[in-house]
Structure formats: structure tokens, C-alpha cells
N, C-alpha and C positions, 0 to 999 in steps of 0.2 A: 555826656560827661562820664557817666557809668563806665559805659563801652569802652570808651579812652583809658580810664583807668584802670580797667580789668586786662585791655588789650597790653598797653604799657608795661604792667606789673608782669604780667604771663612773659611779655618778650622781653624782659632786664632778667627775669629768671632762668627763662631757657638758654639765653647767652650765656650766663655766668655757667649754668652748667656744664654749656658744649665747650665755653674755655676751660674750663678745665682740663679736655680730652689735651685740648693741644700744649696747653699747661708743662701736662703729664710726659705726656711722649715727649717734648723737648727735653727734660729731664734725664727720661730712660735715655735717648738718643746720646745726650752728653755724657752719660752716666757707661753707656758702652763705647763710647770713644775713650775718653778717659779712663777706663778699665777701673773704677769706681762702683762704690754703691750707690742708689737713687737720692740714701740719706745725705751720702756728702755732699753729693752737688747742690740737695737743695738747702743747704746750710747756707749757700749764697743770697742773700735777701736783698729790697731796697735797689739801690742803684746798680751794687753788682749781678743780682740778676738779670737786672736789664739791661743794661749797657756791656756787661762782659757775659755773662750765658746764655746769652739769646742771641746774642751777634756775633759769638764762636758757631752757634748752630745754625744760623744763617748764611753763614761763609762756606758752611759745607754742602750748605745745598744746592739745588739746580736751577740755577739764573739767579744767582747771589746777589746778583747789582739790584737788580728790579726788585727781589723781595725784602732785599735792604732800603730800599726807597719807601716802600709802601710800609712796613715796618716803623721805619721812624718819623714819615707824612704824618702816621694813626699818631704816635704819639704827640704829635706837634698839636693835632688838631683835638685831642684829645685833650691837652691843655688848653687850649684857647677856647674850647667849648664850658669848662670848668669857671674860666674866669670870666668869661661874660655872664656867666649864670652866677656867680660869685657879686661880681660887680653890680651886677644891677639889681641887686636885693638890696645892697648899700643904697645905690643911687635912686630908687622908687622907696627906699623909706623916708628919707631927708625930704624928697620934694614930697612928696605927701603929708608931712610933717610939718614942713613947712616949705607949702607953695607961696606964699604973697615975697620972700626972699631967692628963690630959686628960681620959680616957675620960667623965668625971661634969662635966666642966667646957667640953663642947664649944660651949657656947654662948657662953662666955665668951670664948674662946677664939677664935672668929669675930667677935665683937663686936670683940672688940682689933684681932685681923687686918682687918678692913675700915674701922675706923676711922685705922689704918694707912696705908692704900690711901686713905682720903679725904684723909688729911692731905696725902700725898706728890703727891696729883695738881690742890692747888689752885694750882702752879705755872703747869698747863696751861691757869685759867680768868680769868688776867688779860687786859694787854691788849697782850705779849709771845704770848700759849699757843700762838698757832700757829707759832711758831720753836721752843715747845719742843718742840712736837707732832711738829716735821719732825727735833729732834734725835733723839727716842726712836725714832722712826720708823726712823731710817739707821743707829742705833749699837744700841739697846737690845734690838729685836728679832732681825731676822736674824744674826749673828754668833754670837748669845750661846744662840738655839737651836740652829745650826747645831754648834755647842762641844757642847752640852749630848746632843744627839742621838749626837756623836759619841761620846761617853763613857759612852752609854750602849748603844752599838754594839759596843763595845773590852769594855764588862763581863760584857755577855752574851755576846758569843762568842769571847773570849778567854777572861775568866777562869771566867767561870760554866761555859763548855765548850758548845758547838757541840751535840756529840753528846746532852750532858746536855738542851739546850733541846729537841732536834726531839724528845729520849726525852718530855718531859713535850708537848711540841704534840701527838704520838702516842696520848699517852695521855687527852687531851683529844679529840682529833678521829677518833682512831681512825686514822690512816693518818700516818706520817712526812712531813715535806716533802720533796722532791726535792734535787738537786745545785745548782739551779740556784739556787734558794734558800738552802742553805747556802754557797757560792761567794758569793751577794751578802751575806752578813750578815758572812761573817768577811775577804773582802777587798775587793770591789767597794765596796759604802757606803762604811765606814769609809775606805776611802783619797780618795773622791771627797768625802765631806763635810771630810778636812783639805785637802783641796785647795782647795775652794771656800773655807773660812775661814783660811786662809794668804794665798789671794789677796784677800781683802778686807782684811786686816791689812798687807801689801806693798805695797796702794794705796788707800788711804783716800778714799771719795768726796768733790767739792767742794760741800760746803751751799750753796744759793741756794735764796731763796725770797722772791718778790713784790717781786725786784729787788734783794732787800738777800742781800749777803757776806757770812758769817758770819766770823767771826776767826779767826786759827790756831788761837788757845788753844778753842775750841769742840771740836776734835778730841779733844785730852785728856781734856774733859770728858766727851765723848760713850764715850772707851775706858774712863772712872770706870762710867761708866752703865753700859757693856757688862757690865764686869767684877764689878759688885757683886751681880747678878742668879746668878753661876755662881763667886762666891768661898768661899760656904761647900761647895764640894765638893773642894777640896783641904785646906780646914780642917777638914772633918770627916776627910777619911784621914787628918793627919796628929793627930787626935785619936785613935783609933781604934788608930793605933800606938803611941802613948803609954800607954794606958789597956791594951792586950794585955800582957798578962805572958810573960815569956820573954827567949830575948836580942833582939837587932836582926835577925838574920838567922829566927829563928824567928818574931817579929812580926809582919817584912811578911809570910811565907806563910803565915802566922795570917789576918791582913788581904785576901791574895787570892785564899783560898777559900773555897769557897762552904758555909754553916753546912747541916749533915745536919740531920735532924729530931732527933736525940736533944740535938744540940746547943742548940736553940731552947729557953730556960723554960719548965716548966709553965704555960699559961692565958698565954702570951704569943704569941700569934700573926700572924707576920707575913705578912699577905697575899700581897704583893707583894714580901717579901725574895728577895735572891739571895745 
């Protein structure tokens, strides 16, 4: 698992870096065709970079059809790779949560969830989609992972316990993590991830796209967006305290520890609980 992870992380880095190269030179390339500088052309962001200056520089190349095909294959599949990994974070927490309701009905259950996901995204395929594409883009992704990673940093080594995770890492890998590692899990991340999304909240980016201003009220919208995607996690804790019997002060530390194994139902097994 080590290896995997070290392997993994090394090869998502070195790609990111070697695109860049080809990044770049698509750039220059349009930037000396267009008798431009590198700055103008990459003022093009978002959809117009993709779909208009990569497909201008594509058409000038040699065997323009085939590198057009392959070109927009990667992007297809590059989405579809997104959404199954997207999807079935949803669809493995619900059955996990509750399997005695799902478990026999997981088809159905996908069915709904992705007709869900068809309904809500034919926003994006009118003849607006690409302003909405640029709002979800700027409000619904980064912010709203950046929250969600955070909260899931604070659980695991705040409340699940530090010592408790590197004991079961150990017990999986055979060897504890080091200092340096636990030092990043219970203060470094977690205070750089609020950081980063404080500061995104404190200064809200300006949308423009293809010339056109977006309106104040776009902001609002775009912090509905943010926030709908990471709302049911303070509605589930504050369900969760509700449904805990005890008084209020016995609840919440009912709530924020972590269940032992005697604790968990017979034939109720949660994978992934903390």
C-alpha cells in the first residue's frame, strides 16, 4: 500500500509537470500564429481554452483528424473517469449507512442517483451552459472540497484520535507513520486547508467569461451551490444528537466518539465508519 501510494503520487506529479511543457508550447505556438503575446492568448481560460485554443492548434497540426479524435476521446474519458469516482462515493456511503434498506436494491438506487445527476446537469447543456459551467467551476468545486477535506481531517485526528489511526495504519502496513506525518494530519493540513477556504470566502473571485460580467447576485448563488453539496454534514450531526439518548452534555460525547466494535450491530458492517 505504501508503494502504491508513493508510486501514485510520484506519477500524478510528474504528469502534471510534463503537461505543462505541452501546456506551454500550445500557447507559444498560438501566440506566434496569432502575432500575440503568450499573455493574451492565455487570458483564454475554462471552456475557451479548451474548446477554442487547443482546437485552433490542433487543426494546424499534422494529421489533424486523429489528433482531434484522441484529443477529445481523453476528454470524454476523462469525464467519465471523474464521475464514476464522483458517484460511487455517494453510492458506497448510503449503502453503508444503511444497508438493511439498499443492500437488495442497489440498482435502483443508482438508477435514481444518476437520473438525479441527469436531471440537475441539463442546466449546463443549453445555450447559457457555459456560464453555468464557469459558475460551478469557481464556487461548487474548490471551496466545497477544500471544507469537506477539512472535516474530514479534524475527524480523523481530532476526534477518531491520531494515535488510534497510525495504531490501525500499523496494523495494516506493518510499521507506524512517523512524526512528520502525524504533525501534518493533526496541525499542518487542517489549519492550511481553513486557511485557504477562509480566504476564498473573505474574497470572492470576479466571474467573467467571453466578455460578459456576471452579476452580483451570481455570488450568492454560486455560495447556494457551494453550500448544498456539504449541507447535509452538519444536518446529519445535528441528527445524530437528536436520535442519541442521554442528556445534551452526554450526546454530544456520545456523537464524538468513535463506536468500538461491540458497539456496531450484529451483520452491520461499516467499512469505512469512524
Amino acid at each position: 500500500c505504501c508503494r502504491d501510494a508513493l508510486v501514485t503520487s510520484t506519477v500524478n506529479c510528474v504528469t502534471s509537470f510534463v503537461s505543462g511543457f505541452v501546456i506551454f508550447t500550445v500557447l507559444g505556438y498560438m501566440a506566434e500564429m496569432r502575432h500575440e503575446d503568450v499573455s493574451e492568448v492565455a487570458k483564454d481560460t475554462g471552456p475557451s481554452l479548451l474548446f477554442i485554443t487547443y482546437a485552433e492548434a490542433i487543426a494546424n497540426m499534422p494529421a489533424a483528424t486523429f489528433f482531434a479524435i484522441i484529443f477529445f476521446l481523453m476528454l470524454l474519458t476523462l469525464g467519465l473517469d471523474s464521475t464514476f469516482a464522483g458517484l460511487e462515493g455517494v453510492i458506497t456511503g448510503v449503502l453503508d449507512e444503511f444497508p438493511h434498506v439498499w443492500s437488495k436494491r442497489r440498482e435502483l438506487f443508482v438508477l435514481g442517483l444518476t437520473i438525479v445527476c441527469f436531471l440537475g446537469s441539463l442546466a449546463t447543456l443549453t445555450f447559457g451552459g457555459a456560464y453555468v459551467v464557469k459558475l460551478f467551476e469557481e464556487y461548487a468545486t474548490g471551496p466545497a472540497v477544500l471544507t469537506v477535506v477539512f472535516l474530514e481531517a479534524v475527524a480523523v485526528s481530532w476526534f477518531y484520535g491520531i494515535t488510534q489511526f497510525c495504531n490501525d495504519v500499523k496494523e495494516m502496513l506493518g510499521s507506524a507513520p512517523g512524526w512528520y506525518w502525524r504533525v501534518c494530519w493533526v496541525a499542518i493540513s487542517p489549519l492550511f486547508l481553513l486557511f485557504v477556504t477562509c480566504s476564498f470566502l473573505s474574497n470572492p473571485p470576479e466571474l467573467r467569461l467571453f466578455d460578459y460580467d456576471y452579476p452580483y447576485w451570481t455570488t450568492v448563488v454560486g455560495y447556494c451551490i457551494g453550500t448544498s453539496s456539504i449541507i447535509f454534514i452538519p444536518l446529519y450531526m445535528g441528527y445524530r444528537l437528536v436520535v442519541t439518548p442521554g442528556t445534551l452534555k452526554e450526546r454530544i460525547l456520545k456523537s464524538i466518539t468513535p463506536e468500538t466494535a461491540t458497539e456496531i450491530p450484529f451483520g452491520d458492517i461499516r467499512m469505512n465508519a469512524i
